[in-house]
N, C-alpha and C positions, 0 to 999 in steps of 0.2 A: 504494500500500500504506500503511495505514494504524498504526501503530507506538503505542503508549504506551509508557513504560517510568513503573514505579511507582518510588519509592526515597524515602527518610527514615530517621525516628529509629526505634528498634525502641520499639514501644510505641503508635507513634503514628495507626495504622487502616491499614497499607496492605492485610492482609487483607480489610476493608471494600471499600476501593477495589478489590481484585483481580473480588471478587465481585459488586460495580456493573458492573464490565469484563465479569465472564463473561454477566450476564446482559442485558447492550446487542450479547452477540452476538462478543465477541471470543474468539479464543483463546488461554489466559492460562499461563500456568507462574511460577511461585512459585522465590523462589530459584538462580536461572541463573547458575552463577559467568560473570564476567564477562569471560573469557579465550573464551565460545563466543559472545558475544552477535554475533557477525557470521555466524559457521556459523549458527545455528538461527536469526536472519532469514529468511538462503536456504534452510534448508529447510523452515522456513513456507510461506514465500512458492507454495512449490512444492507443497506437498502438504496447507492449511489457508486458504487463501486471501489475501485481503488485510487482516484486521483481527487483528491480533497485542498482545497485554500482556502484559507483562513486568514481575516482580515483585525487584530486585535492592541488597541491602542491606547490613548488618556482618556477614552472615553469610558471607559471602563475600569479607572482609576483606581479604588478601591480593590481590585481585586489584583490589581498587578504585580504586591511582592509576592503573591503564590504562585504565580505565572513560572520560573526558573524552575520551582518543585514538578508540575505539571510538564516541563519540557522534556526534564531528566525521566520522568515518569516513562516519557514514549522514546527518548532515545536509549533505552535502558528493552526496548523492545523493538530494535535494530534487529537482533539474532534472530527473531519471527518473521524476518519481512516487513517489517515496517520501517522507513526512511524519513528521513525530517529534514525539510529545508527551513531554517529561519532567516529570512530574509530580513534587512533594518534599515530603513531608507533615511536619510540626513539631511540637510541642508544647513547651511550658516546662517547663523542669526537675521543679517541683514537681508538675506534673501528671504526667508519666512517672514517675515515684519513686510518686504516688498507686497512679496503675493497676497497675505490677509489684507492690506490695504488696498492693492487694486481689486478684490473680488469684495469687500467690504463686509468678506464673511467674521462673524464671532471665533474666538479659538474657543474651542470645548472645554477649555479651565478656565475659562474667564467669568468672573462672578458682576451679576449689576452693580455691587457697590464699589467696585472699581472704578478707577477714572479710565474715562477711554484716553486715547495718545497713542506713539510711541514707546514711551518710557514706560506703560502699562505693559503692552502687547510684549516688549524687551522680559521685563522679570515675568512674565508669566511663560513665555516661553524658555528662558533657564529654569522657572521649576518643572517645568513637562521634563530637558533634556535629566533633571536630576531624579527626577521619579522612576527615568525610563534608564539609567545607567546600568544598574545590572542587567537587562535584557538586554543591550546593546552587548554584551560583551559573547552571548550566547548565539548572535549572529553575524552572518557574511552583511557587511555594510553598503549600501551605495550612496554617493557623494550625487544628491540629485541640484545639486544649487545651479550649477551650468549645463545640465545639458535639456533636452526635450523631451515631449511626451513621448513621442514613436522612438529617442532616443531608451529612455527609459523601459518602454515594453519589449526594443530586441534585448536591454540585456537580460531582462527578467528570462523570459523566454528560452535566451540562452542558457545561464543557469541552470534550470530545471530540466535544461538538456541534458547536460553531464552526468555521468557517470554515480550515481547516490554514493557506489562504495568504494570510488576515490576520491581522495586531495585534489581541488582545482584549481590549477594557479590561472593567477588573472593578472594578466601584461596591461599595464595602460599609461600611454604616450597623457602627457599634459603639457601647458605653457604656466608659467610661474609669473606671466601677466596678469594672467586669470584667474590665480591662486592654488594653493597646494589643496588636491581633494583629502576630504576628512577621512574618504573608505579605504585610502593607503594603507596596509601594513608596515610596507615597507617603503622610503623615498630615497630617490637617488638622483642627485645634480649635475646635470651635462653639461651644462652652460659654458664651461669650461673650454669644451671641444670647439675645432674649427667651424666655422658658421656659413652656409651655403645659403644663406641669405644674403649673404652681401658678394656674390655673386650674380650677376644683374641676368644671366640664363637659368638660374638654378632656383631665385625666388620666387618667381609663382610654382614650381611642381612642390613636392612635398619628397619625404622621406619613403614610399611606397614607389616612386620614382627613380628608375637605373638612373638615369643621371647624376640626381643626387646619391646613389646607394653606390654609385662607381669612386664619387666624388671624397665621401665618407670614408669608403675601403681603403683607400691611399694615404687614410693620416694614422700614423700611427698611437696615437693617442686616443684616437675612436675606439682598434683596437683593443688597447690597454683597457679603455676602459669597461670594454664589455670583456673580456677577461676577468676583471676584478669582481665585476655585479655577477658574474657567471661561478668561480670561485664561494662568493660567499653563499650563494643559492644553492650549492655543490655542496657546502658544511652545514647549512640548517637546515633544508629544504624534509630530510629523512627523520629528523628530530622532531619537527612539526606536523608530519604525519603520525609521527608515534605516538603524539599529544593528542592526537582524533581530530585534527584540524580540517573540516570541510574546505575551506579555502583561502587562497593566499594571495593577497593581491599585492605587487610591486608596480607602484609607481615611477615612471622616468619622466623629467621634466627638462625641457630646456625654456628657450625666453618665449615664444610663440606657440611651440608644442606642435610644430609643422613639419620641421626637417630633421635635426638630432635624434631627439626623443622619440618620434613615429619609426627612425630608422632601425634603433636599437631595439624595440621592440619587438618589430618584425622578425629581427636576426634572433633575440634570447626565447622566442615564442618557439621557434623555425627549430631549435635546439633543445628546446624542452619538451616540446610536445609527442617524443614517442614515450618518452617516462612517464608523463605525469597528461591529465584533463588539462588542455590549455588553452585558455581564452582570449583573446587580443581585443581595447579598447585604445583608441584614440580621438581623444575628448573633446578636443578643437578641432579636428576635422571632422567626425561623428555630428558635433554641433549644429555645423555649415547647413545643412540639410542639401538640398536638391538648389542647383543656382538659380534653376530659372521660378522655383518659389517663391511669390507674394512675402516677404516678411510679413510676421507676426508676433504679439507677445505671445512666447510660450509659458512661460512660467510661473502665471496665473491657472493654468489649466490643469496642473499639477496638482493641486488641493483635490 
């Protein structure tokens, strides 16, 4: 049987995610307080088959520090067949304070004798992140502050592809204009490395790009450096599986998140991927969408 449980910030897409879920075919329910989440496993299981999503969050407040006891409950019945994905969706403060402001929806802990503002919407959302801290540690993260709706349901999607009863590393290029994502495990600075941006043929392609990948392969410090991140992935990588680690995301960053970091990625994915479930994002291209798309806000639509 095959389990997801959605959970994060309010604000931060699990609606999205619930509706990537329904239409891979699972069967989803939205807000389940957390005192039945072992009742309606078994009567899933019995009368909707074996692919179940679960959508469980502050709204449900009260019942959240049994929530970890209830998780262990069902991962503790792995050896039966039964699988868990917990998934924890994030965003940065300022981006949740954006989106409740342009959809001018309520946060679910917010009480009337609050002042409305900012500087409300601010501490009420640090207490959600503090309520929800231990369940964050019980799941694979995603860092939904920069990217998109459709961004967001392939990677869901993805995810629940892999493999349940292996480790799955997650490769993902970023720009450190844009900010370091929170669903890193792991980060690692290229910035450093020669720059085919300032190459006047080389700047518009990307790192997915022979030119640029020809370009890269010739410095030997590009080299070097995916040697060293390859090295230390080689020493922790089998330690972390041994800890029962579903998955493992490394972050690579350069200044744009275009050429270095999309390049290295490609190579440390391309190399890891007969060992281990391997996943490849890149956050600022992934972003872009399709060119000839309309802009739009997307990240209002993520609540």
């Amino acid at each position: 049987m095959e389990i997801v449980l959605i959970t994060g910030m309010s604000g931060s897409g699990k609606s999205v995610a619930l509706h990537a879920l329904e239409d891979a075919g699972y069967y989803c329910v939205d807000n389940l307080p957390p005192e039945l989440l072992a009742d309606f496993v078994r009567l899933q299981h019995v009368h909707h088959g074996h692919r179940v999503a679960i959508a469980i969050d502050a709204r449900s407040a009260a019942g959240l520090p049994d929530l970890p006891r209830e998780l262990e409950k069902l991962q503790r019945l792995k050896a039966s067949g039964v699988h868990l994905h917990v998934l924890f969706l994030d965003a940065s403060t300022s981006t949740l304070v954006r989106r409740f402001s342009e959809t001018r929806r309520r946060h679910p802990l917010s009480q009337s004798k609050l002042p409305d503002g900012r500087q409300a919407l601010v501490q009420i959302i640090e207490q959600e992140r503090e309520l929800l801290g231990d369940l964050r540690e019980y799941a694979h993260v995603i860092d939904t502050s920069n990217i998109r709706g459709s961004q967001l349901q392939s990677y869901v999607k993805a995810l629940i592809q892999a493999p349940a009863n292996q480790m799955t590393l997650v490769f993902q290029s970023f720009g450190f204009k844009h900010g370091i994502p929170v669903d890193a495990d792991y980060v690692f600075d290229v910035r450093m490395l020669p720059n085919p941006y300032y190459d006047l043929e080389l700047r518009p392609l990307t790192g997915m790009d022979e030119p640029v990948q020809r370009f890269l392969r010739q410095q030997p410090d590009a080299a070097a450096m995916q040697t060293h991140i390859a090295q230390f992935l080689d020493h922790w990588l089998p330690a972390l599986n041994a800890n029962h680690r579903s998955y493992v995301t490394v972050a690579i960053g350069c200044t744009g998140g275009q050429h270095r970091s999309v390049y290295l990625v490609e190579q440390l994915a391309q190399r890891y991927q007969a060992q281990w479930t391997t996943l490849r994002r890149h956050r600022e291209m992934d972003s872009r969408g399709p060119a000839a798309a309309t802009p739009v806000p997307e990240a209002p639509q993520l609540l």
